[in-house]
N, C-alpha and C positions, 0 to 999 in steps of 0.2 A: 504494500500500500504506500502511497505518495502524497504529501502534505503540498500542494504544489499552492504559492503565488503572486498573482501577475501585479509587477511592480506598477503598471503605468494603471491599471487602476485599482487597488490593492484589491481585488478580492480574492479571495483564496477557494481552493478546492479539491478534493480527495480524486484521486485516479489508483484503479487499480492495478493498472501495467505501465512499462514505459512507451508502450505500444500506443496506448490509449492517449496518455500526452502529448507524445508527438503526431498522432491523427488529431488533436485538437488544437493545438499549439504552431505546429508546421517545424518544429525542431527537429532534428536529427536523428535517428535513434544511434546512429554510429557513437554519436557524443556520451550522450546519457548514458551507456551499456560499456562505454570505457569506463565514467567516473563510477558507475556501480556498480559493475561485477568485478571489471578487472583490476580498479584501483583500490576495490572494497570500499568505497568512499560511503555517507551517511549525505551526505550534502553535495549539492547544484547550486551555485550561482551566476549569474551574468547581469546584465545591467536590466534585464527586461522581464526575468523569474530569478525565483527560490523554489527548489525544491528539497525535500525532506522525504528521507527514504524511513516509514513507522513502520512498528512491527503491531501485527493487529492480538490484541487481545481477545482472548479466548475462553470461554469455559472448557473445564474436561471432567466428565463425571465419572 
């Protein structure tokens, strides 16, 4: 899950892939899938987003 947003008019909003982001955004997925899988990174930024890689909580019974 993705905390994602958009700086030029602040509002924010949950995605669940980076799939999904960049079908809404027009961003790269090249980019994103370096800072997050290969760089292991938690965080995205540029001058135009924030994104925030959360981890979704869960019950387990």
């Amino acid at each position: 899950m993705f905390w994602f947003l958009n700086k030029q008019t602040n509002a924010p909003e949950i995605f669940g892939s980076i799939s999904a982001i960049c079908e809404n955004t027009g961003l790269k997925p090249d980019n994103l899938y370096y800072h997050f899988s290969r760089m292991k990174r938690n965080e995205f930024e540029n001058e135009n987003f924030r994104i925030v890689k959360c981890k979704v909580k869960r019950i387990s019974k």
